[in-house]
C-alpha positions in Angstrom: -158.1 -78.8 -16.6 -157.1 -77.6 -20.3 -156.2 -81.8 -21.0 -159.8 -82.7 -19.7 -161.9 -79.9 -21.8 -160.0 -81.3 -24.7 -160.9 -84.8 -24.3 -164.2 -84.1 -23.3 -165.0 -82.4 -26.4 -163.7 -85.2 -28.8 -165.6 -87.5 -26.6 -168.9 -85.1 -27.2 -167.8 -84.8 -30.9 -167.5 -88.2 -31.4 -170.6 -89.4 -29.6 -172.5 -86.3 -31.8 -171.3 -87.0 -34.7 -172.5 -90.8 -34.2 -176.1 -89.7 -33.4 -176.3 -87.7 -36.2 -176.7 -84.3 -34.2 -175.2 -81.4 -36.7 -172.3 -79.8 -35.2 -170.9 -75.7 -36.7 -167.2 -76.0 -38.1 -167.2 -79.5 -38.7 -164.3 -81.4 -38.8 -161.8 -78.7 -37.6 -164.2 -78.2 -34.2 -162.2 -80.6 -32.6 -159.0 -78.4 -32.4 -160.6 -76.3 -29.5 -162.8 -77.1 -27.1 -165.6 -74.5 -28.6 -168.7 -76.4 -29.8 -171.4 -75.1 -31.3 -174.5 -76.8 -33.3 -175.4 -75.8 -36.4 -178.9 -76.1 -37.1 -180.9 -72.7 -38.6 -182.8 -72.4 -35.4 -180.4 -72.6 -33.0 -182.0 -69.9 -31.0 -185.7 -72.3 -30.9 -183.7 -75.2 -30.2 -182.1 -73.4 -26.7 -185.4 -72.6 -25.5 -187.0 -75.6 -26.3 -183.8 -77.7 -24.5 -184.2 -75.4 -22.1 -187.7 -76.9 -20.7 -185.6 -79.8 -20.3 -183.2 -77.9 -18.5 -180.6 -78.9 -20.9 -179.2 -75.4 -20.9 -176.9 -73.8 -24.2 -176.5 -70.4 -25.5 -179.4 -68.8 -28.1 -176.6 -69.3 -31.1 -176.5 -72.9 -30.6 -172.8 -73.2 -28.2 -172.4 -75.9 -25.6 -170.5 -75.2 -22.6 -168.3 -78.1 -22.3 -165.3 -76.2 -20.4 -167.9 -75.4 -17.8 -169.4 -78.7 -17.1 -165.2 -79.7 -17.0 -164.6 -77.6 -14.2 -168.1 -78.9 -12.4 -166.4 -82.5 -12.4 -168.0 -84.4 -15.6 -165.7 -86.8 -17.2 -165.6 -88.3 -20.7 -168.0 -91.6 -19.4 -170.6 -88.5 -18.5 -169.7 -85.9 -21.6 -170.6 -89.1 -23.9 -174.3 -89.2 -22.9 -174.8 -85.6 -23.4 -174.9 -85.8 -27.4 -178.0 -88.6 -26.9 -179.6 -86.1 -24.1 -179.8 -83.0 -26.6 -181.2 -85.4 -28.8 -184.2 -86.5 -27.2 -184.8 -82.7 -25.9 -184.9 -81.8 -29.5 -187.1 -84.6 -30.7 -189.3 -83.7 -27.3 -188.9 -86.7 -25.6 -188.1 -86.5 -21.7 -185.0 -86.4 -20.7 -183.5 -88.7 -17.7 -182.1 -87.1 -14.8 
């Protein structure tokens, strides 16, 4: 379980960092598997995510340990950087 949550955060890192979408701690997030992003209005940004049920905390973390243990693997963790991105820009997001 602790092997997976580490890959899957360098896979969401990687994918993020691609799109553009501003991670906290940056590089030195990828030596744990917190992730947080780092925009001013980090508590806005979860409730607006949140009408697209794209759920994080109100300082901006991700819960990528939790969506681990529910069974999502790197190929799924990868999409989840473009997802956040089109909640925030307020476009629909796929289910």
């Amino acid at each position: 379980y602790a092997e997976n949550c580490l890959i899957n955060t360098r896979e969401f890192i990687s994918q993020s960092l691609s799109l553009g979408l501003k991670l906290h701690n940056q590089p030195n997030v990828s030596k744990s598997c917190m992730v947080q992003l780092n925009y001013s209005n980090n508590a806005f940004i979860s409730q607006k995510l949140e009408v697209q049920r794209i759920l994080i905390d109100r300082i901006g973390r991700i819960g990528l340990n939790e969506v681990t243990s529910l069974g999502l693997k790197p190929k799924d963790v990868s999409r989840l950087p473009e997802i956040i991105m089109n909640g925030l820009h307020g476009n629909k997001v796929d289910e």
